[in-house]
C-alpha positions in Angstrom: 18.8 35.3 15.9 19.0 32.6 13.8 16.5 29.2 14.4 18.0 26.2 15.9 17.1 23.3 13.9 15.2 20.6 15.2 17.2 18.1 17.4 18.0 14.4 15.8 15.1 12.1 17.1 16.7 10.0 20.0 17.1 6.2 19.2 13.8 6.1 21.9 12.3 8.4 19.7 12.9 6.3 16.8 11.9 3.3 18.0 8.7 4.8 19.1 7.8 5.8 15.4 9.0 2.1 14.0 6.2 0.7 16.4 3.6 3.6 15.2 4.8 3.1 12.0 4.9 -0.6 11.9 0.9 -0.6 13.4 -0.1 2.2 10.6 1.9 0.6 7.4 -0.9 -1.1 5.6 -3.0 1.6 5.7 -1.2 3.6 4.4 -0.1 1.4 1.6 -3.9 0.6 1.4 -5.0 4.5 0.9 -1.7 5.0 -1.4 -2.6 2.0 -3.7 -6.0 3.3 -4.2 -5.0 6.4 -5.6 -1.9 5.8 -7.1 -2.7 2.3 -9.1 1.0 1.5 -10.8 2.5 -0.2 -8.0 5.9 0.3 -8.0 4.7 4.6 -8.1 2.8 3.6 -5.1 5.7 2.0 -3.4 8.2 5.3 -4.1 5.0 7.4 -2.2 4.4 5.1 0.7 8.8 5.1 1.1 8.1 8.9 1.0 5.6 8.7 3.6 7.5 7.0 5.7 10.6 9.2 5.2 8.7 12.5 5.7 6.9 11.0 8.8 10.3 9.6 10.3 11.8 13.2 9.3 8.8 15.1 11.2 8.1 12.9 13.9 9.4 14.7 16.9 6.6 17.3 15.7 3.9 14.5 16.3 1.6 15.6 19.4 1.2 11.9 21.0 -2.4 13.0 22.6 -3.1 13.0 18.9 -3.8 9.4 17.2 -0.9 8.5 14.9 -2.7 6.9 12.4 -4.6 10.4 11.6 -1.1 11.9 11.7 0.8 9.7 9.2 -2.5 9.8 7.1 -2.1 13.4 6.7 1.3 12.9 5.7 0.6 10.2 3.1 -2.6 12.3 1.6 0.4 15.3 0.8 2.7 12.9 -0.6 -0.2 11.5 -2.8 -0.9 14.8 -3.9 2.9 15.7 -4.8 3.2 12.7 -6.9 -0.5 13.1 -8.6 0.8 16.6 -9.7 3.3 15.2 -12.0 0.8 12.8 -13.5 -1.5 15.8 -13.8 -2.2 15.0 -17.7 -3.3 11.8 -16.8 -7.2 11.2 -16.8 -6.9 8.7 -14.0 -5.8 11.2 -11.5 -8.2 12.3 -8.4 -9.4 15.5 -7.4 -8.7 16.8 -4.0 -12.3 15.9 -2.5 -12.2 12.2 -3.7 -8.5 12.2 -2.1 -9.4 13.6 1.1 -12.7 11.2 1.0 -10.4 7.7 -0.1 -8.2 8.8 2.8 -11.1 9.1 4.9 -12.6 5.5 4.4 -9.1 4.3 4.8 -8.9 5.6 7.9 -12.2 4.6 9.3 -11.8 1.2 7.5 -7.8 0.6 9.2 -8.2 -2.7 11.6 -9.9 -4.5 8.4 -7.8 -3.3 6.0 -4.9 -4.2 7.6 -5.0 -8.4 7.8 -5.6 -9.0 4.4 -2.8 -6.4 3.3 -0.7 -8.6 5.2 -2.4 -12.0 3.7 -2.0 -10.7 0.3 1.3 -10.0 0.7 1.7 -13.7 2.2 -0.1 -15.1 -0.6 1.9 -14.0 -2.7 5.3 -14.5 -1.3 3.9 -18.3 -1.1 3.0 -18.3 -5.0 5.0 -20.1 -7.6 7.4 -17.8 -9.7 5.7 -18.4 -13.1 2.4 -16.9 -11.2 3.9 -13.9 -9.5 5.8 -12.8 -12.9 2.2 -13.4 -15.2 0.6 -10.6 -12.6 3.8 -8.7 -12.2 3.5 -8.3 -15.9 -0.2 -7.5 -15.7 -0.9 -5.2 -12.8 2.7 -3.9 -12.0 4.1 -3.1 -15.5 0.1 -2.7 -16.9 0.6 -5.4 -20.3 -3.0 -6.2 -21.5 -3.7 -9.6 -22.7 -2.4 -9.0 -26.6 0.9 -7.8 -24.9 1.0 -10.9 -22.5 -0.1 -13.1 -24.8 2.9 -12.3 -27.1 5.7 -11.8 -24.7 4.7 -15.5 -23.1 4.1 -16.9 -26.4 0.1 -17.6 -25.6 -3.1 -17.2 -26.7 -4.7 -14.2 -25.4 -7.7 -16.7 -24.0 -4.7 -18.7 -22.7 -3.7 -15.2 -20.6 -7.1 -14.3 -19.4 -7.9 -18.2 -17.7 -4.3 -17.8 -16.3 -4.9 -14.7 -15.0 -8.6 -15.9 -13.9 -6.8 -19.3 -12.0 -4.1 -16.8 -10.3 -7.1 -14.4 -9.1 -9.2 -17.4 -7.7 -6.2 -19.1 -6.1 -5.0 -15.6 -4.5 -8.2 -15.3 -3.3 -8.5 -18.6 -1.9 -5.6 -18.4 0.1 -6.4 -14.9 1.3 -9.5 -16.4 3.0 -8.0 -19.2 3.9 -5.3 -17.0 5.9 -7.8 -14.9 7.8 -9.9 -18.1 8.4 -6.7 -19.2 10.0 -6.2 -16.0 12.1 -9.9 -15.9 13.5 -9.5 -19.5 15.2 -5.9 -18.7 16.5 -6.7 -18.5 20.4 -3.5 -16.1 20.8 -5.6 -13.2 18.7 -6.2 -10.2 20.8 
């Protein structure tokens, strides 16, 4: 007898997993950019994640906590796309995985705000900033390599870089300074 294939999630099914989904995002974007440091790899895994998860969902046991669930999800998909970077040295073994998804997990609700005030931060930043750490942390150029595709010093780079850092870090704790003394938080 052949199997029936699992039904299509319902559109109340689906919105179910966009609100799980939407609660659980950052940390899974924080355990998936801990592992998998080029960023734009990093986004492709947590997409995955959220495919697979969406895919699987009317699997999910709800007396189980989603967050453990998707995290799961997300450590497999880390581990499919670490397989093809096997030859490179800065790929984790399985315990350090399992022990970064861990933390993740147990460190969620603080993760979680200043994901979402670095991603304000820089949304806010002017375009000449975000393309300097583009260049430096997305695409990986050291300072000779940005020094010479911006036509700089490589001194001038690193107290660029330096002024960027401090102001995104200003404005993070600025944001979540903001958040703590809303009276709506809750």
């Amino acid at each position: 007898m052949p199997e029936t294939p699992n039904p299509a999630p319902t559109p109340m099914d689906m919105g179910d997993f966009t609100r799980r989904w939407s609660s659980s995002q950052d940390m899974v974007r924080h355990y998936v950019e801990s592992v998998v440091w080029n960023l734009h790899d990093a986004e492709d895994v947590v997409q995955q994640v959220a495919y697979q998860a969406g895919k699987s969902y009317l699997q999910y046991d709800p007396s189980l906590p989603f967050a453990a669930w998707v995290m799961g999800i997300a450590k497999n998909q880390v581990r499919m796309h670490l397989r093809g970077h096997s030859r490179d040295r800065h790929v984790f073994g399985e315990q350090v995985l399992d022990l970064l998804a861990d933390t993740t997990l147990e460190r969620a609700p603080e993760a979680s705000p200043r994901s979402s005030a670095l991603r304000e931060c820089m949304k806010a930043m002017p375009d000449p900033g975000k393309a300097l750490l583009r260049m430096r942390y997305t695409e990986n150029l050291k300072g000779p390599e940005l020094a010479d595709r911006l036509g700089l010093t490589p001194n001038a780079v690193l107290l660029r870089l330096r002024r960027l850092r401090a102001a995104l870090a200003r404005c993070i704790e600025d944001r979540l300074a903001a958040a703590e003394r809303r009276p709506d938080r809750g």
